[in-house]
ROBASE-867396 format. One line per field, with one value per residue (C-alpha): x, y, z. Coordinates in pm, whole numbers, plus 50000, padded with zeros to 5 digits. Layout:
// residues N
xx = (X/...)
yy = (Y/...)
zz = (Z/...)
//
This chain:
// residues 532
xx = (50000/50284/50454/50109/50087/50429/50438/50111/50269/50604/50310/50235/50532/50694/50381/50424/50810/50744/50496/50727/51008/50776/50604/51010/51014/50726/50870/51180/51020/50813/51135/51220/50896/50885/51187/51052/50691/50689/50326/50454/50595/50304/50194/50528/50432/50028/50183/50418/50166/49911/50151/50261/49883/49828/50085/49937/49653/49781/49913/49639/49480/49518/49501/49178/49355/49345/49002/48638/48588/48685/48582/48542/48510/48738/48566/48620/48970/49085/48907/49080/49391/49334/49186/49555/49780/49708/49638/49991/50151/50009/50108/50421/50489/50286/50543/50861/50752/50622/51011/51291/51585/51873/52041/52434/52671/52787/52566/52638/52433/52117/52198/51997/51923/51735/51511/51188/50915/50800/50466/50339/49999/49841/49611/49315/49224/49435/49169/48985/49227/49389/49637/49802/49840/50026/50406/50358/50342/50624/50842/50783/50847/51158/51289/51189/51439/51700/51682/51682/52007/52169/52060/52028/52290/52108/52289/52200/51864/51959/51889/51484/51513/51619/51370/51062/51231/51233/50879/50767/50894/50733/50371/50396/50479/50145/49926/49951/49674/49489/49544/49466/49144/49269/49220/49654/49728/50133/50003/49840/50094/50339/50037/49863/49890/50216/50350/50657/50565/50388/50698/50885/50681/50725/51119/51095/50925/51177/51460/51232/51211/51587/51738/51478/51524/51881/51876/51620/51677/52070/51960/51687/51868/52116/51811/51778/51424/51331/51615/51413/51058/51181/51356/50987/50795/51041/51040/50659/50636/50845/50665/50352/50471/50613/50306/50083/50322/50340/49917/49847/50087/49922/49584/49660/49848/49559/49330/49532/49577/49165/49120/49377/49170/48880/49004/49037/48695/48587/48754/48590/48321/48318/48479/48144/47940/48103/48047/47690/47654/47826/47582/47302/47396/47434/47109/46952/47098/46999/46664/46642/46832/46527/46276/46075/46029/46405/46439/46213/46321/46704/46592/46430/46672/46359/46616/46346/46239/46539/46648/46307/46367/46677/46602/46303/46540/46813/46541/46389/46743/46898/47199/47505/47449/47292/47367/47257/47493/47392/47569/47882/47914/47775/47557/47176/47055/47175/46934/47190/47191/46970/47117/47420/47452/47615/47960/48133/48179/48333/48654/48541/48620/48283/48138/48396/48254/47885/47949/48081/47824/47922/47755/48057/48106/48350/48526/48655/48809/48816/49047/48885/49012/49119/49125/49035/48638/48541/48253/48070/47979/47778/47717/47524/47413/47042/47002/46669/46593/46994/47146/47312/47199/47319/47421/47288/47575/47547/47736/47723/47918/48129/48162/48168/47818/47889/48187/47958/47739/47999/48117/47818/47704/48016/48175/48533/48700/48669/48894/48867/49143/49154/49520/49704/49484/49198/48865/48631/48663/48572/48924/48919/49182/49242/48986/48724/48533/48778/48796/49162/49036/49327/49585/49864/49945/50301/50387/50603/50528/50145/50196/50413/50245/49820/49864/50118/50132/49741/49726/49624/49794/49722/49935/50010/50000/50062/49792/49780/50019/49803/49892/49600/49578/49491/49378/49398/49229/49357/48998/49089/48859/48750/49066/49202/49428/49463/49325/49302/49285/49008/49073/48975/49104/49103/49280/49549/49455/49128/49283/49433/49115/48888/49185/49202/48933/49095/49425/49315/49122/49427/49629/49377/49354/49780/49785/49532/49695/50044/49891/49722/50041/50226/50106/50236/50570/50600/50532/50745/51045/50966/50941/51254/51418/51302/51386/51759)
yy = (50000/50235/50155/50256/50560/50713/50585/50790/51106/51068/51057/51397/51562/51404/51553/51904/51933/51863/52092/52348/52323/52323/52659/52768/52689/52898/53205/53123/53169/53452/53632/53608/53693/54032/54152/54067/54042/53765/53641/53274/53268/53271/52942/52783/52978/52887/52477/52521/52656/52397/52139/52269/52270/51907/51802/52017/51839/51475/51547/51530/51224/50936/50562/50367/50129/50380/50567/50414/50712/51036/51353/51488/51180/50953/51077/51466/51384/51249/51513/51794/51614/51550/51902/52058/51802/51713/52082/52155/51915/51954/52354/52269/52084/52339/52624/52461/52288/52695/52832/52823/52652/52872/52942/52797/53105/52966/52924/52714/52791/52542/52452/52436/52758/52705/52404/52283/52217/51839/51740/51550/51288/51172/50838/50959/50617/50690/50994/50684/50616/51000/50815/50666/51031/51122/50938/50979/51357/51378/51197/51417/51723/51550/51462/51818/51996/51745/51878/52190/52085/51894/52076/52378/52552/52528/52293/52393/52262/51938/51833/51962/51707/51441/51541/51495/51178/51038/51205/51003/50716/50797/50883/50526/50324/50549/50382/50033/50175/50066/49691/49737/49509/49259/48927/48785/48780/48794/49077/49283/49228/49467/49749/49721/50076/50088/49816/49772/49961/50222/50272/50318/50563/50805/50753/50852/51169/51279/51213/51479/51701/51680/51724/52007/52132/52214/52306/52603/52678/52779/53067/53163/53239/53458/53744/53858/53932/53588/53453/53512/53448/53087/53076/53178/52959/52641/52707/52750/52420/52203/52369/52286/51912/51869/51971/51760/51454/51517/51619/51277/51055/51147/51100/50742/50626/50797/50613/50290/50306/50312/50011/49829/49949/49841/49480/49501/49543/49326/49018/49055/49073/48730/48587/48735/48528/48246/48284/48382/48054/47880/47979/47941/47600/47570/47703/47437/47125/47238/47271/46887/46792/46920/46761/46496/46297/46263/46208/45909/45803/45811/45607/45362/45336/45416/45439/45530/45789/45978/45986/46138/46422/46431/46430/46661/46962/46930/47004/47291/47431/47357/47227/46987/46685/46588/46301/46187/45933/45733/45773/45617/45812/45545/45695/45586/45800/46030/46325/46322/45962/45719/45416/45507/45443/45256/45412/45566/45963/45920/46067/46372/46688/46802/46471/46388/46743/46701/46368/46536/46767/47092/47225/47328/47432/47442/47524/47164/47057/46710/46578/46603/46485/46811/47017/46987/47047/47319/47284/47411/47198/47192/46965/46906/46658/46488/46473/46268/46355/46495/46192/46247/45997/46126/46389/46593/46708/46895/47032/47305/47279/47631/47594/47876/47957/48091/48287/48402/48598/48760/48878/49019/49179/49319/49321/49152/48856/48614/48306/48048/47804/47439/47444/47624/47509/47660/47515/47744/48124/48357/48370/48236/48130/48291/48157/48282/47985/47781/47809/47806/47518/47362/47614/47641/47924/47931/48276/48221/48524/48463/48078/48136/48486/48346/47946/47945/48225/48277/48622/48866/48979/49280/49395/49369/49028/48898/48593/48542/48768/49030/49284/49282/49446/49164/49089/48734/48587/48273/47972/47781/47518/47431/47419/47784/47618/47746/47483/47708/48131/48328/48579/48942/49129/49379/49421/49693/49867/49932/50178/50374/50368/50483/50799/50780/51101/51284/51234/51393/51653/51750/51737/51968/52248/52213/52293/52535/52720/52683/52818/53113/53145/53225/53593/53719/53510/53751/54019/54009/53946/54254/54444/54336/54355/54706/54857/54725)
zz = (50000/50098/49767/49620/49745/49740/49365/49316/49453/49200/48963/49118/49157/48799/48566/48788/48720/48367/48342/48524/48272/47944/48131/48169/47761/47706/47942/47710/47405/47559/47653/47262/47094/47346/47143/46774/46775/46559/46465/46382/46726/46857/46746/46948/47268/47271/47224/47467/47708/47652/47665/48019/48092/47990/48230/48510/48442/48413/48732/48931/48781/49049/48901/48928/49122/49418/49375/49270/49133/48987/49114/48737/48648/48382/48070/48148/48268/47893/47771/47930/47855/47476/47448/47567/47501/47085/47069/47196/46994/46679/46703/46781/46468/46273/46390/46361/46003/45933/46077/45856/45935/45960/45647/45548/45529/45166/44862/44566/44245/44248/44554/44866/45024/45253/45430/45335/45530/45627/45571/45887/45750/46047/45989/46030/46210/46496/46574/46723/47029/47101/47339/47004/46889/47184/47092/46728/46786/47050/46801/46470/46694/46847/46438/46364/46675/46524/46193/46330/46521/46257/45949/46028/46222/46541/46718/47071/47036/47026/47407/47304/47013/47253/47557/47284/47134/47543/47607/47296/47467/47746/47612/47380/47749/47866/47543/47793/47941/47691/47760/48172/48107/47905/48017/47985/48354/48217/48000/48266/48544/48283/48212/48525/48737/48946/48729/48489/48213/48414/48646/48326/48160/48481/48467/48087/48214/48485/48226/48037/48295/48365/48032/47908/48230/48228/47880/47920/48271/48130/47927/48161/48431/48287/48306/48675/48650/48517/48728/49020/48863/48828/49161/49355/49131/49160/49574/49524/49347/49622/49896/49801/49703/50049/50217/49945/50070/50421/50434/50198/50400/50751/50602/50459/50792/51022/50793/50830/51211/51204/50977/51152/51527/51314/51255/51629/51731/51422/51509/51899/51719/51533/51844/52023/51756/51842/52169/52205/51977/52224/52489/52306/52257/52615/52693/52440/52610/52944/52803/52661/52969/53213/52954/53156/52855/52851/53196/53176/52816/52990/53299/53124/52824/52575/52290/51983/52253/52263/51924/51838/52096/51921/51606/51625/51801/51523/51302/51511/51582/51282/51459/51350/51630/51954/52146/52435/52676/52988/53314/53158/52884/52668/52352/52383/52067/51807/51630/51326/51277/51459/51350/51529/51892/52191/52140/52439/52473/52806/52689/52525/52805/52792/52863/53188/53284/53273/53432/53701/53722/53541/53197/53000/52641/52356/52073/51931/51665/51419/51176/50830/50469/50357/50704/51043/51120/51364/51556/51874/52162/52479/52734/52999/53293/53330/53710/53820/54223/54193/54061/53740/53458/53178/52946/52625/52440/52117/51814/51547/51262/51189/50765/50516/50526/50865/50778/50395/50647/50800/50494/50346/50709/50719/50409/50543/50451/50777/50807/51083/51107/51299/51421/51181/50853/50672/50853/50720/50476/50260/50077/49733/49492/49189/48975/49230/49298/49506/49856/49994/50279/50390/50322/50604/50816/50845/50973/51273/51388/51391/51509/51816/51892/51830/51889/52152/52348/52315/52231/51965/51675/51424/51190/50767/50604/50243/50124/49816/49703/49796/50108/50393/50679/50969/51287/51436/51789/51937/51891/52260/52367/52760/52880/52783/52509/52209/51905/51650/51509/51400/51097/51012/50742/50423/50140/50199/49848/50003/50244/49983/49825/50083/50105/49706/49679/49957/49760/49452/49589/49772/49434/49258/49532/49548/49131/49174/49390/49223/48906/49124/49279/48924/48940/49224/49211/48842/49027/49323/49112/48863/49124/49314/48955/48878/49259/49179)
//
């Protein structure tokens, strides 16, 4: 999640330095045109600007991997950017293919005088996909600076030839958007957001921002006035991205530190579940164990008796078991299966402990083919004039049905594990109909802390490759010991989401007021330019 977020704000601050040094190209060019007046130069400074403006604006967009939804939503956002962006490119080639290149100081007779313009054909089927536009202009207006450079006599222009060649790099890696729902899990783990290609595309664009930089920022500030212009706004532009850093980063860990006190309180929770099921359970047996008709049935070893009590509060209840043992532990009935009696219980804990007189219950857990079983138990004594005769002991099967309410009450993915296996979850594999029953918890950390020692853990986890935050509750049965864990948790990407809207609005109010805050930056430095 961290890596998520701090990879989001390079986004940020990338697309805002590049913007920053294509505004310094624009001053650059404005500096010029002040001194000629040139009407074609006018066309370079207006594509300049709205290039700079495009990359104000891509700044701000946050990926849809961190935010449901956009405040302007995703349609107006590549709308504004293909409404500054081609706009700014296509002028750009327009004035440079309208600009001579600078003449030879010899001329032979036929010769070449002076350049010609290139004619730049566009398919028109790329109109379809403006993201496709994007590299192809970057490039032609990269080959044009070169020529420029190389046949012309211009050869300082060379580092803009190679910035647009990189940004056309750069804007090509951006076109894997494109692919982000494709259904190539290979394929999308390169063009996902925060991924390979993505990563790639954003190192492109500081290399941009780096070379142009130095290039324009060396004849810039050889003017004071302008000098100082672009100090204020460059100390403008970090101070605001330090506070949008620091403001974003306290609001995703405050936001973190709740979900993980959440997990808490939601893990109690299911733990409460369990046991208020656990007494209820209770309450049931002692109900069938006061039963006359089981008192008598009991005494008199009326087996067909029994098992129709039995049988008929399984139904009622909709409970696992119910079994009901003589005074040595010996089954007389079952609800769950009548055929099946005269086995002895009188090693199961919960029996020895009704036969002794005290109703206990349980958490216990059974081997099972794939994992071990969970279930809840209760037991306790029949007494007839005080003597105990019996005991009722009953069962309820936790399975994923359980743990699927849980999840849609409260929206969380709930495991419950028999030892350290998979009993019972919401967790699926990849294909989304599996359940992961069976899989191993082999944390150390989470084994010696939750099985061992008994006690809680919450904290960040990785299952199934994917980052959750996590809480985990030791399952112990009568005897305090721990036979198992109960699990709570969320995906970690869900926490950046639920701060993903707060996160852009923050990045639109810090651009807004950067580009307010170009005014009076000009305006202090004139007038600390003009007063010396």
């Amino acid at each position: 999640m961290w890596l998520q977020f701090f990879l989001e704000n390079a986004h940020f601050a990338i697309n805002l330095f590049v913007a920053l040094v294509l505004f310094a190209v624009f001053w650059l060019y404005y500096d010029a045109w002040k001194e000629h007046k040139n009407r074609k130069d006018i066309i370079k400074l207006v594509g300049f600007f709205l290039l700079s403006l495009s990359f104000v604006i891509s700044s701000v967009f946050v990926e849809s991997s961190i935010l449901s939804s956009s405040l302007l939503g995703e349609t107006a956002n590549e709308w504004l950017l293909m409404v500054t962006r081609l706009p700014g490119y296509f002028l750009l080639i327009v004035s440079l293919i309208l600009d001579p290149l600078e003449e030879h100081p010899f001329h032979k007779k036929g010769g070449r005088v002076k350049g010609e313009g290139v004619a730049v054909l566009l398919p028109a089927s790329l109109f379809i996909i403006p993201h496709a536009l994007y590299p192809i202009c970057a490039a032609v207006i990269g080959f044009l600076y070169l020529r420029r450079a190389t046949v012309g006599l211009e050869d300082h222009l060379k580092p803009v030839a190679y910035s647009f060649f990189a940004l056309s790099f750069a804007e090509l890696l951006g076109c894997a958007s494109l692919f982000a729902h494709t259904g190539n899990v290979t394929l999308y783990g390169l063009v996902a957001s925060f991924g390979p290609v993505w990563i790639a595309a954003q190192v492109l664009l500081l290399g941009v921002a780096v070379v142009l930089g130095k290039w324009v920022f060396g004849y810039l500030l050889k003017q004071f006035q302008t000098q100082l212009f672009m100090i204020f706004t460059t100390t403008i532009l970090l101070i605001f991205l330090i506070t949008t850093v620091t403001f974003t980063g306290l609001l995703v860990k405050n936001i973190q530190d709740e979900s993980l006190r959440q997990l808490e309180t939601d893990v109690k929770v299911l733990q409460f579940t369990l046991d208020s099921k656990k007494s209820e359970l209770a309450s049931d047996v002692a109900a069938i164990a006061q039963n006359p008709q089981i008192i008598a049935a009991v005494t008199d070893k009326t087996r067909k008796v029994i098992a129709d009590i039995a049988q008929d509060f399984l139904l009622a209840k909709k409970e696992s078991s119910l079994a009901v043992t003589g005074d040595s532990g010996q089954v007389l009935a079952r609800g769950e299966d009548r055929d099946r009696a005269g086995d002895s219980l009188s090693d199961d804990p919960l029996v020895k402990r009704a036969l002794l007189g005290e109703s206990a219950s349980s958490v216990v857990t059974k081997d099972g083919v794939v994992a071990p079983q969970i279930s809840l138990q209760a037991a306790t004594p029949i007494k007839d004039k005080g003597s105990i005769i019996g005991v009722v002991l009953a069962g309820s099967v936790v399975d994923n049905a359980y743990v699927d309410g849980l999840k849609a009450a409260t929206g969380l993915e709930a495991v419950i594990y028999g030892d350290n296996l998979v009993s019972a979850g919401t967790l699926m594999t990849s294909d989304g109909k599996s359940r992961l029953i069976g899989m191993k918890e082999d944390r150390s950390t989470i084994k010696t802390t939750v099985l061992a020692n008994g006690q809680s853990y919450t904290g960040s986890v990785t299952l199934l490759q994917t980052p959750y935050f996590a809480s985990y509750l030791p399952l112990k049965d009568v005897d305090n010991i721990p036979v198992g864990i109960l699990f709570v948790g969320r995906p970690q990407y869900s926490v950046l989401q639920a701060a993903g809207r707060s996160i852009e609005l923050t990045f639109i109010v810090t651009v807004l007021l950067l580009v307010f805050s170009i005014v009076p930056a000009y305006v202090v430095a004139r007038y600390i330019a003009y007063q010396i």
